[in-house]
MARNU-665035 format. One record per residue (C-alpha): residue in one letter; x negated, y negated, z; residue number from 1. Coordinates in Angstrom, 1 decimal, decimal comma. Layout:
   residu        x        y        z   num
        A        X        Y        Z   NUM
...
***
This chain:
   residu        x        y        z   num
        X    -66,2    -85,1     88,8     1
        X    -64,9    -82,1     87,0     2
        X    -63,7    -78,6     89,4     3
        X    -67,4    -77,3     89,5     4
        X    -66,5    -74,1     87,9     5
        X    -66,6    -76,3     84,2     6
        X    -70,3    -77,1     85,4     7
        X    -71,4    -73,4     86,4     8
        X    -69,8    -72,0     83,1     9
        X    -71,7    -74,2     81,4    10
        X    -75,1    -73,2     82,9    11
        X    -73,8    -69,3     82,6    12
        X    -73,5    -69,8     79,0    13
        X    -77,2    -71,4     78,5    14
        X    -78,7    -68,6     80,8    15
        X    -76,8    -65,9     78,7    16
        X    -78,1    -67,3     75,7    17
        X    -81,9    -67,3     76,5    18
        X    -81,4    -64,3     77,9    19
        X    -81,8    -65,2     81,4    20
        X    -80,8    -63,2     84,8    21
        X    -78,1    -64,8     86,6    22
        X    -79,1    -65,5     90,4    23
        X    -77,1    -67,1     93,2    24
        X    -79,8    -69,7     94,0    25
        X    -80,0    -71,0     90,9    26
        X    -75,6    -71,1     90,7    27
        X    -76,3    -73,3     93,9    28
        X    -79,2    -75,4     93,0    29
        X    -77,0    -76,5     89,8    30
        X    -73,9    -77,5     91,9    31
        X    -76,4    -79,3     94,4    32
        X    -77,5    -81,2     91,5    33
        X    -74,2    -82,3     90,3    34
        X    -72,7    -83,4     93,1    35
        X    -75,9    -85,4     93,8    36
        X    -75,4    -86,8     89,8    37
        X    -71,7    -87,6     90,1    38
        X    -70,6    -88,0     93,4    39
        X    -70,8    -91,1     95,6    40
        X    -71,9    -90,5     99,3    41
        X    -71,9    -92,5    102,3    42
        X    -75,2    -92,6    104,1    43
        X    -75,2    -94,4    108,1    44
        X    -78,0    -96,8    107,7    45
        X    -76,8    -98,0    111,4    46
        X    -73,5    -98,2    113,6    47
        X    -71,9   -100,9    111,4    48
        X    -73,2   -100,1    108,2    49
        X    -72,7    -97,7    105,3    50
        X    -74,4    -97,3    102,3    51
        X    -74,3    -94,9     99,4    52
        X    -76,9    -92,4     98,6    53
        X    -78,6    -93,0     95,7    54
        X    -78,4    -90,3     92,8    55
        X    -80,8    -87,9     92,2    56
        X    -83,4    -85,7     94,5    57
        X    -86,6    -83,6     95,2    58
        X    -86,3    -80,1     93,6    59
        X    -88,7    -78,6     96,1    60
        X    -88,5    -74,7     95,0    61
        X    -91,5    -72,8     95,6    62
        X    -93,9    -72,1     92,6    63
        X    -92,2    -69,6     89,9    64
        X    -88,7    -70,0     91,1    65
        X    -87,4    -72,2     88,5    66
        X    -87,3    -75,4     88,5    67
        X    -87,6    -76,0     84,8    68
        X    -85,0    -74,1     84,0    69
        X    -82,7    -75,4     86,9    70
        X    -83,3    -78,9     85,3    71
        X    -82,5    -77,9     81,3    72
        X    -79,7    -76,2     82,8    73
        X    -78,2    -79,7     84,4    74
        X    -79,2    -81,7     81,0    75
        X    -77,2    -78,3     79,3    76
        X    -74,2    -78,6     82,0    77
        X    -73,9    -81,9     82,4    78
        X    -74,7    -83,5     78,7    79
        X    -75,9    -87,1     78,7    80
        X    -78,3    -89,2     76,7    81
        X    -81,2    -90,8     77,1    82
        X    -82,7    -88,2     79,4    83
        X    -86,5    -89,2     79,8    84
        X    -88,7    -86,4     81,2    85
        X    -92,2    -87,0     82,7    86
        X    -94,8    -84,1     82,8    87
        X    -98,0    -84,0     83,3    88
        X   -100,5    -84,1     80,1    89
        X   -101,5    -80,4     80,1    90
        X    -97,8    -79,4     80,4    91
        X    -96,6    -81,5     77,1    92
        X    -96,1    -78,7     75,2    93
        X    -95,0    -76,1     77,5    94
        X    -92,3    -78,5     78,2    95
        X    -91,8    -79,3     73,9    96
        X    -91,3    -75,6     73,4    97
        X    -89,3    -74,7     75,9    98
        X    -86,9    -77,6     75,5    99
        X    -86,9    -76,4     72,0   100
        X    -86,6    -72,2     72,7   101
        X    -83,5    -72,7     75,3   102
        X    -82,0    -75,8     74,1   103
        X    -82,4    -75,7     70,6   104
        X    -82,8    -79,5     70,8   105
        X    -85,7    -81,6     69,2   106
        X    -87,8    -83,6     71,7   107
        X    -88,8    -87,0     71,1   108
        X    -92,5    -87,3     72,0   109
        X    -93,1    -90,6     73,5   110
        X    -97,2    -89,9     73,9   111
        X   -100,6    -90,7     72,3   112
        X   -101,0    -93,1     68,9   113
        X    -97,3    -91,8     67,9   114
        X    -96,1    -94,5     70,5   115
        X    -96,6    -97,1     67,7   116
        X    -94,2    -95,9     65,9   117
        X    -91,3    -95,3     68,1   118
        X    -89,1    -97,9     68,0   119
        X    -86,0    -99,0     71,2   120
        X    -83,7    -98,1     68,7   121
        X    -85,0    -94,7     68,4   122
        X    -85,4    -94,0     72,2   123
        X    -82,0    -95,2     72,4   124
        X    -80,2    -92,5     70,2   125
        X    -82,8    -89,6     71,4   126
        X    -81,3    -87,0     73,6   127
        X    -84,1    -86,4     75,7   128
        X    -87,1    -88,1     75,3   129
        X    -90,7    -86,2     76,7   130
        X    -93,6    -88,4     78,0   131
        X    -96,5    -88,1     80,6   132
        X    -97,6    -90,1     83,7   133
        X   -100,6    -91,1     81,3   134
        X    -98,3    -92,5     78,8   135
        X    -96,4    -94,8     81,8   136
        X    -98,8    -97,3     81,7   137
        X    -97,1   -100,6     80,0   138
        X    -98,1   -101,9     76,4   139
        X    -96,9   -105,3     75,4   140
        X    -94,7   -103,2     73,0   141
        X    -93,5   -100,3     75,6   142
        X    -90,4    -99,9     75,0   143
        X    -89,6    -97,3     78,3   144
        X    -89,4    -99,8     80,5   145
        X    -86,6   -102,2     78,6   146
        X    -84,3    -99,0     78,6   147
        X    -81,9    -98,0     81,8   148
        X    -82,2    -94,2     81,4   149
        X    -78,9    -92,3     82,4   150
        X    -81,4    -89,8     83,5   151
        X    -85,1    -89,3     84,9   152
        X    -86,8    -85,9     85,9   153
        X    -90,6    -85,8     86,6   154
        X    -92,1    -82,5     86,5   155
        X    -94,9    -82,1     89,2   156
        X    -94,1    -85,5     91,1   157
        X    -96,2    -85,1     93,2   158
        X    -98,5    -86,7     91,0   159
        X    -96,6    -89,6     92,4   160
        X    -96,9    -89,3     96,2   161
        X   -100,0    -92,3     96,8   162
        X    -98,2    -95,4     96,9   163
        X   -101,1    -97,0     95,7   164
        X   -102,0    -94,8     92,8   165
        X   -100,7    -96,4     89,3   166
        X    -98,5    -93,3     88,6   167
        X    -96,1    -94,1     91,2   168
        X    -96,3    -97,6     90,7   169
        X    -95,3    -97,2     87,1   170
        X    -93,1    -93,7     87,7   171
        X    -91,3    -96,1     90,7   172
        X    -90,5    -99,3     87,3   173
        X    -88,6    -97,1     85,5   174
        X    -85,1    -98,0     86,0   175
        X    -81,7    -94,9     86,2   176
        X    -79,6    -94,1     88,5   177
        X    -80,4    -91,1     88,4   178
        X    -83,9    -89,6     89,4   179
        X    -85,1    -85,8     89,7   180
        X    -88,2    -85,1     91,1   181
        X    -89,7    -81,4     90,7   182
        X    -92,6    -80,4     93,5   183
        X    -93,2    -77,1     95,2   184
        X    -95,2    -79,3     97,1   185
        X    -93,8    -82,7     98,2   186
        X    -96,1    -83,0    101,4   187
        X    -99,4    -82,1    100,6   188
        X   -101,3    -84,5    103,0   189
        X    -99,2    -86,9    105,2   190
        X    -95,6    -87,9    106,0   191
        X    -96,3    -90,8    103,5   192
        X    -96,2    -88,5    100,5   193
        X    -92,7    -87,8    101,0   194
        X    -92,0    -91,6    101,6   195
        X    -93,4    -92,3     98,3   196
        X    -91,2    -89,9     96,5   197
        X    -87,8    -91,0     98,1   198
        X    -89,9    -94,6     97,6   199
        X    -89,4    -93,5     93,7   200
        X    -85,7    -92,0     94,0   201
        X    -84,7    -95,9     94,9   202
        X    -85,0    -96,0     98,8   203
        X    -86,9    -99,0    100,8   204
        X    -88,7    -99,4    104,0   205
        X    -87,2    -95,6    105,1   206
        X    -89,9    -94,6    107,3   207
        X    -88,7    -97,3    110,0   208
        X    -85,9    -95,5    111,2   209
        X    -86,2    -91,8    111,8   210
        X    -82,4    -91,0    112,0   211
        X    -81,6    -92,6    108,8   212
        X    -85,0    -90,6    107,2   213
        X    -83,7    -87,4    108,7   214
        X    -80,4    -88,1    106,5   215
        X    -82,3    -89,1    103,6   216
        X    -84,0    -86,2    103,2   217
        X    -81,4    -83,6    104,3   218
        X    -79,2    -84,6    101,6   219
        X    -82,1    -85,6     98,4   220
        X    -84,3    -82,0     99,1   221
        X    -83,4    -79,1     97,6   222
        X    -85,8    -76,3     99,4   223
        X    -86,3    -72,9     98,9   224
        X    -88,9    -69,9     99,0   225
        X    -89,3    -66,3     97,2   226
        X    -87,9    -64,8    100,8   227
        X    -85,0    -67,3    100,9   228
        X    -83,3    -66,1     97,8   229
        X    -84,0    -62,0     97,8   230
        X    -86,9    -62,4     95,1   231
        X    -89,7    -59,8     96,2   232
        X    -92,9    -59,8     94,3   233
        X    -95,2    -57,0     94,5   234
        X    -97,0    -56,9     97,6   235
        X    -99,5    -60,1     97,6   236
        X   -102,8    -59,6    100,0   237
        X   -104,9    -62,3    101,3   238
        X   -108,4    -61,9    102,6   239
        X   -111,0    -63,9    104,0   240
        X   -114,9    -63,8    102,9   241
        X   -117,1    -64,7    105,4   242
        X   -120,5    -65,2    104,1   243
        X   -124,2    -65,5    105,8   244
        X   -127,0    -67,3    104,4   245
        X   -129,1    -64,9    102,8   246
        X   -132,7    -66,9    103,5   247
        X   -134,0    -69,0    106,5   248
        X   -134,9    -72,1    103,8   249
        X   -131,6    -71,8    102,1   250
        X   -129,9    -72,1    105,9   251
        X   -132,6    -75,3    106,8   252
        X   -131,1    -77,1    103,7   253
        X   -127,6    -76,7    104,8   254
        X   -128,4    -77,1    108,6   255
        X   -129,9    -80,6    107,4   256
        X   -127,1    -81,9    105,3   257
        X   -124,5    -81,0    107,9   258
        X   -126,4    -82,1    110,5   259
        X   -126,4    -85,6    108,6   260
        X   -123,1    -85,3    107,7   261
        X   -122,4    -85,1    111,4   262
        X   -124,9    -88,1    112,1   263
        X   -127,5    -86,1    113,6   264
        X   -129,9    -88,9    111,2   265
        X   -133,1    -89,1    112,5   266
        X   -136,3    -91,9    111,5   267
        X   -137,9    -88,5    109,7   268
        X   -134,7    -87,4    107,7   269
        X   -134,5    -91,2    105,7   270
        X   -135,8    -89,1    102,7   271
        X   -132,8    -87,4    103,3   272
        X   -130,4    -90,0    102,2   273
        X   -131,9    -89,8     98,8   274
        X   -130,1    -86,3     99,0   275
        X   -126,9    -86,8    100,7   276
        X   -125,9    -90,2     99,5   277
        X   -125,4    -92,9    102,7   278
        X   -121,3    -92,8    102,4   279
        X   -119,6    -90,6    104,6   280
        X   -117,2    -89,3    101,2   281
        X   -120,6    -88,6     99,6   282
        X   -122,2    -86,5    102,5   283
        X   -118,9    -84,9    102,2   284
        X   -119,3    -83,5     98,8   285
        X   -122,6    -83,0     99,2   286
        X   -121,9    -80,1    102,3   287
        X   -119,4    -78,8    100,2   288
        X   -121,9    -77,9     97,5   289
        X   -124,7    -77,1     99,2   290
        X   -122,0    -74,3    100,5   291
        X   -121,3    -73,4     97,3   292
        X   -125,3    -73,0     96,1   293
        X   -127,7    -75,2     97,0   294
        X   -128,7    -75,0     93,1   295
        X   -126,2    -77,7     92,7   296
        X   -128,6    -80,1     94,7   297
        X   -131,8    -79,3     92,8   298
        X   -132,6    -82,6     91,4   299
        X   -132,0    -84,0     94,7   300
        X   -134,2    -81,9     96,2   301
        X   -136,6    -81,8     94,2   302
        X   -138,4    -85,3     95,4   303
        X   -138,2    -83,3     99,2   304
        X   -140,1    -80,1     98,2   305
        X   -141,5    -81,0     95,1   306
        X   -140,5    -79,0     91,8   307
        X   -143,6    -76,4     92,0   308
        X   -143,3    -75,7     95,3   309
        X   -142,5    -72,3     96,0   310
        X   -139,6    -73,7     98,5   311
        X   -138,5    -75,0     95,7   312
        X   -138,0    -72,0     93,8   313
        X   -136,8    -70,0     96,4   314
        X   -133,6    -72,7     96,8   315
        X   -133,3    -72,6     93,0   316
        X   -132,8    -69,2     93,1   317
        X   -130,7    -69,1     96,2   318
        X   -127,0    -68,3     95,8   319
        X   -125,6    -66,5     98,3   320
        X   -121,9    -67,5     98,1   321
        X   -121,9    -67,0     94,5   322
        X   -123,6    -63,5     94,6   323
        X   -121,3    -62,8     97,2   324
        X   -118,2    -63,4     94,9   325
        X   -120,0    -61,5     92,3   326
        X   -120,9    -58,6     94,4   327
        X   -117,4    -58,3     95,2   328
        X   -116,2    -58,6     91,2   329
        X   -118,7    -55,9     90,7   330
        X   -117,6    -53,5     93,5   331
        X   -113,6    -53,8     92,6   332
        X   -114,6    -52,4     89,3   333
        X   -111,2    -51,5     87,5   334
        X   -109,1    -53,1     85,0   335
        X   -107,4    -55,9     86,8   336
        X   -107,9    -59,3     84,9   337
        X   -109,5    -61,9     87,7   338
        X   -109,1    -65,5     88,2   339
        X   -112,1    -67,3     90,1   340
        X   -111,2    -71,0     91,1   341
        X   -114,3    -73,2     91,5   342
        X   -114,6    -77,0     91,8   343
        X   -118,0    -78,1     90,4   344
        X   -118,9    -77,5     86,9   345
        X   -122,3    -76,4     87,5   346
        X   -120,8    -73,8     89,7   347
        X   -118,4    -72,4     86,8   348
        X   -121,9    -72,1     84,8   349
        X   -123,8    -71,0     87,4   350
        X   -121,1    -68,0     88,1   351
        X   -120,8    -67,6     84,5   352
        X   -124,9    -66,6     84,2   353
        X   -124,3    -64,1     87,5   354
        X   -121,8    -62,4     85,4   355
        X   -123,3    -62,1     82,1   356
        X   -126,7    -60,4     84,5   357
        X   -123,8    -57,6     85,4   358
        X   -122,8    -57,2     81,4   359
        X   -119,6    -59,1     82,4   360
        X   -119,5    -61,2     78,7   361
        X   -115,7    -61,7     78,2   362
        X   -115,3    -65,2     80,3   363
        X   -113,4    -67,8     79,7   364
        X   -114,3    -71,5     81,4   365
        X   -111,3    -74,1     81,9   366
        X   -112,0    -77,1     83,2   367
        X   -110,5    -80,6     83,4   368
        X   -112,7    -82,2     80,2   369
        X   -111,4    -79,8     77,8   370
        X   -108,9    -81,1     75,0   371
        X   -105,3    -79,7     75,3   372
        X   -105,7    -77,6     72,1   373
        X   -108,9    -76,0     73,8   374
        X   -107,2    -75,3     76,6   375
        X   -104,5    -73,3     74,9   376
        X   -107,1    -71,7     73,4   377
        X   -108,5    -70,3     76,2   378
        X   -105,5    -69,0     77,8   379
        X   -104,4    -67,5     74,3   380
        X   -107,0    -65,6     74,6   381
        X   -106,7    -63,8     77,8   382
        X   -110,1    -63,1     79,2   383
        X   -111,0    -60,6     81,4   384
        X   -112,7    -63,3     83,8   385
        X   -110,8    -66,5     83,7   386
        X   -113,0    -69,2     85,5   387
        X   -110,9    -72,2     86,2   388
        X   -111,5    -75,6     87,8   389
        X   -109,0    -75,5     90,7   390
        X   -108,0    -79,6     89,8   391
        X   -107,6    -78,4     86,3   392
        X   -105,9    -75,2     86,8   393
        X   -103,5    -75,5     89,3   394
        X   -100,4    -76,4     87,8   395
        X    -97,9    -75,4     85,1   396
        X    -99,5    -72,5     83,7   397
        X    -98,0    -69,0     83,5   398
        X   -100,9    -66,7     84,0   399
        X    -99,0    -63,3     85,6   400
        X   -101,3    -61,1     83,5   401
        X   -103,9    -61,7     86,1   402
        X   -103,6    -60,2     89,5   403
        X   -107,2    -60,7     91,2   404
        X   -107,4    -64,5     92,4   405
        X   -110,8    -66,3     93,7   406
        X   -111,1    -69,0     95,3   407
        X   -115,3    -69,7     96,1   408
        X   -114,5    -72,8     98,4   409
        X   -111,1    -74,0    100,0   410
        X   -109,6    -77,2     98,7   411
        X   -108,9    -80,4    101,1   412
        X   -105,6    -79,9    100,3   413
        X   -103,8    -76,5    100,8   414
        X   -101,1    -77,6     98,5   415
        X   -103,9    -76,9     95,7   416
        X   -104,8    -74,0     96,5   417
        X   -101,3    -72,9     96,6   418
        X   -100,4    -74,3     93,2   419
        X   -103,5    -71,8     92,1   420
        X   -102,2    -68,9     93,1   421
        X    -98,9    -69,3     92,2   422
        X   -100,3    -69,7     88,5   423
        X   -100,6    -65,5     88,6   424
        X    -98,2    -64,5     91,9   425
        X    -95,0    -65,6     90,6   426
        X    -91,6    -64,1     88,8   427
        X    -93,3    -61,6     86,2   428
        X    -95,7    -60,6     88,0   429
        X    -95,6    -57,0     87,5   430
        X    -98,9    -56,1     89,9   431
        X    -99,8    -55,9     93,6   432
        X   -101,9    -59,5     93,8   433
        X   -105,2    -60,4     95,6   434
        X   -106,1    -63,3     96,7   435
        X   -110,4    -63,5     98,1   436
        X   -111,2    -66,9     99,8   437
        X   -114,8    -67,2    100,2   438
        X   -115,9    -69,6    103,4   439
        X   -119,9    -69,9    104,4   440
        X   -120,1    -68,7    107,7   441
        X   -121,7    -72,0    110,1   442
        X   -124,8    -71,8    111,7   443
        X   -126,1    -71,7    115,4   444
        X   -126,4    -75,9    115,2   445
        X   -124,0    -77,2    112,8   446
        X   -120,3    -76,3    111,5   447
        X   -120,1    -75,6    107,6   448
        X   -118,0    -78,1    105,6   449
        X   -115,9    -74,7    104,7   450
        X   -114,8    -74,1    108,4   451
        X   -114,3    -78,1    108,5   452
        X   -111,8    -78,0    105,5   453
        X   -110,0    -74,9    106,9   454
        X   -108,9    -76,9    109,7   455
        X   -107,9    -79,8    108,0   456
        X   -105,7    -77,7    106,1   457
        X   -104,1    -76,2    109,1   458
        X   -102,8    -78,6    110,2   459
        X   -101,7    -80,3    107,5   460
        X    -99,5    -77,3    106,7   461
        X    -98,1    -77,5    110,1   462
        X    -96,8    -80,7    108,6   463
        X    -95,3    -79,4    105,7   464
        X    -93,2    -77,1    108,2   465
        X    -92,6    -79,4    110,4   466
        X    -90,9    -81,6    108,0   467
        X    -89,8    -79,1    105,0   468
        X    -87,3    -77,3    107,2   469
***
């Protein structure tokens, strides 16, 4: 390995020429990459044995501290071929352009019909080569998986952490000795998540000996926050909605699906099922969007009340979460651009109509079935109301221009929600941020699916503490 100042010079001259701030964190995170590139380690896998580590690690900065441009900097600093990047599908061009506005380099695009036509020969002489987890998936002619990369970097690896999911199964084939994977989130439900990224990196059967784990992960995670490197945003503020039922009917409906939920089933509720599904994940989803607006069950409850009943009409036309994030919209009446994070596609309409009855008309809807071209679209246009599906809109954008974030329901996994607002509180923003998480209160019988969720995410964030030190 060369002294490390030929390294840092290096990554001083690519930051200069894009124009970028020098920062102490990021001199460090490119020094801990290259001595996890180039040098050779010894790891204690027991009392008479040593192994080496292998190369590589998990990038684990917080949202909007870098990451990309800690990795272009490496490929800039320490120049080899045959670098093969993995990204997510709505990030293919973000990454396409900006290899091209701070590298100056052309990308091959290994993605889509144009996989026909790219030949081993071709991958072979390409610099860098940018693909996505979709694209993983082996063809009689893939030609990914016949090369030995000299370098790997998956962008949002998480993607990666089910070990039964195809992504890592086909992320964990390819074959370099040298593998980078980027997560502000590397835990996001259980221990297991991390296994299967350090499963990816190259290492076996680690969770059956916590000393040699604890190694593992000291020396492959690279963590940091905002706090830990001096970066101050303007102030962000959190707050919590707590929201009533607005009707006795509208409280009934939810008392009964939570009640079933919680196997409260009794001979009279079998019509029920027809409403709630008879799967536990099903009763699940179906409390989460009867919290939302019980709208969202209408068919379903339309063979229990019957569709000209005026019970019927009155749960049709009850909404009191959704008023209650309108309400709120309409009183903060100023010129702050707003994100509202929903998770049911109905709901983004349903919200959309509230809005449009307050002469709110300049909305823009992002959800996970739109195109890549259409999504561009939409955040090229910059709407005063940007209503996103959280799943869809969670990850990779750069959206600082809006400072008013809200979430209707909270996500299973707090990693998600996180991801969401760091789309907007990150480096750029220029505005004090708010973030509004709506919850339905519970009732005097049952617990709401909201409160339910909120505790599952506690404690698996005390996870991510526990083991992200």
């Amino acid at each position: 390995m060369q002294a490390p100042e030929i390294y840092l010079k290096r990554f001083h001259n690519y930051l200069e020429r894009n124009n970028m701030q020098k920062n102490p964190y990021q001199e460090e995170g490119l020094i801990w990459c290259i001595e996890r590139e180039l040098n050779s380690e010894s790891l204690a896998v027991s009392e008479n044995e040593q192994r080496e580590y292998k190369k590589g690690g998990i990038v684990a900065y917080e949202m909007g501290l870098g990451k990309t441009i800690l990795m272009l900097g490496l490929f800039a600093s320490n120049f080899v071929r045959n670098t093969l990047i993995v990204v997510p599908l709505p990030l293919l061009t973000q990454w396409k352009n900006e290899i091209k506005r701070t590298l100056g380099h052309d990308v091959l695009v290994y993605h889509g019909q144009s996989k026909k036509n790219i030949t081993k020969e071709m991958l072979k002489e390409a610099a860098l080569v940018l693909t996505t987890y979709g694209a993983l998936r082996p063809t009689s002619k893939d030609n990914l998986y016949s090369l030995h990369w000299n370098r790997i970097i998956y962008d949002e690896a998480h993607h990666m952490r089910n070990n039964s999911s195809k992504k890592y199964f086909y992320g964990k084939l390819l074959r370099s000795d040298s593998k980078w994977l980027l997560s502000g989130t590397p835990i996001q439900n259980r221990i297991n998540d991390l296994y299967s990224l350090l499963n990816v990196i190259g290492y076996k059967k680690i969770s059956i000996n916590y000393d040699v784990f604890r190694q593992i992960r000291n020396h492959h995670i690279l963590r940091k926050k905002k706090s830990d490197v001096g970066i101050y945003l303007p102030e962000i503020h959190y707050k919590n909605v707590e929201v009533d039922w607005k009707n006795e009917l509208e409280k009934s409906v939810s008392e009964k699906i939570h009640g079933l939920v919680e196997d409260k089933l009794k001979p009279e509720d079998i019509q029920w099922l027809g409403v709630i599904g008879d799967t536990k994940l099903v009763q699940m989803i179906r409390a989460r969007q009867v919290c939302v607006c019980p709208r969202l069950l209408s068919n379903k409850l339309k063979p229990i009340y019957g569709k000209s009943s005026d019970n019927y009409k009155t749960i049709e036309n009850s909404t009191s979460k959704i008023d209650s994030v309108v309400n709120l919209i309409k009183e903060r009446n100023n010129n702050n651009k707003k994100i509202i994070f929903c998770t049911f596609h109905k709901e983004m309409d349903i919200l959309k109509e509230k809005l449009n009855e307050i002469n709110i008309t300049d909305i823009g809807i992002y959800t996970g079935k739109l195109n890549v071209k259409m999504r561009e679209e939409i955040i090229k246009s910059e709407p005063e109301i940007l209503i996103m599906q959280i799943q869809a809109g969670c990850e990779g954008l750069n959206l600082q221009q809006y400072n008013e974030v809200y979430i209707v329901s909270p996500h299973w996994n707090p990693c998600i929600e996180d991801q969401a607002v760091g789309r907007c509180y990150r480096m750029g923003q220029k505005k004090e941020t708010f973030i509004f998480n709506f919850n339905m209160n519970s009732t005097e019988s049952t617990n709401s699916m909201d409160n339910y969720v909120k505790d599952i995410q506690k404690n698996k964030r005390e996870l991510q503490e526990e083991i992200l030190v």
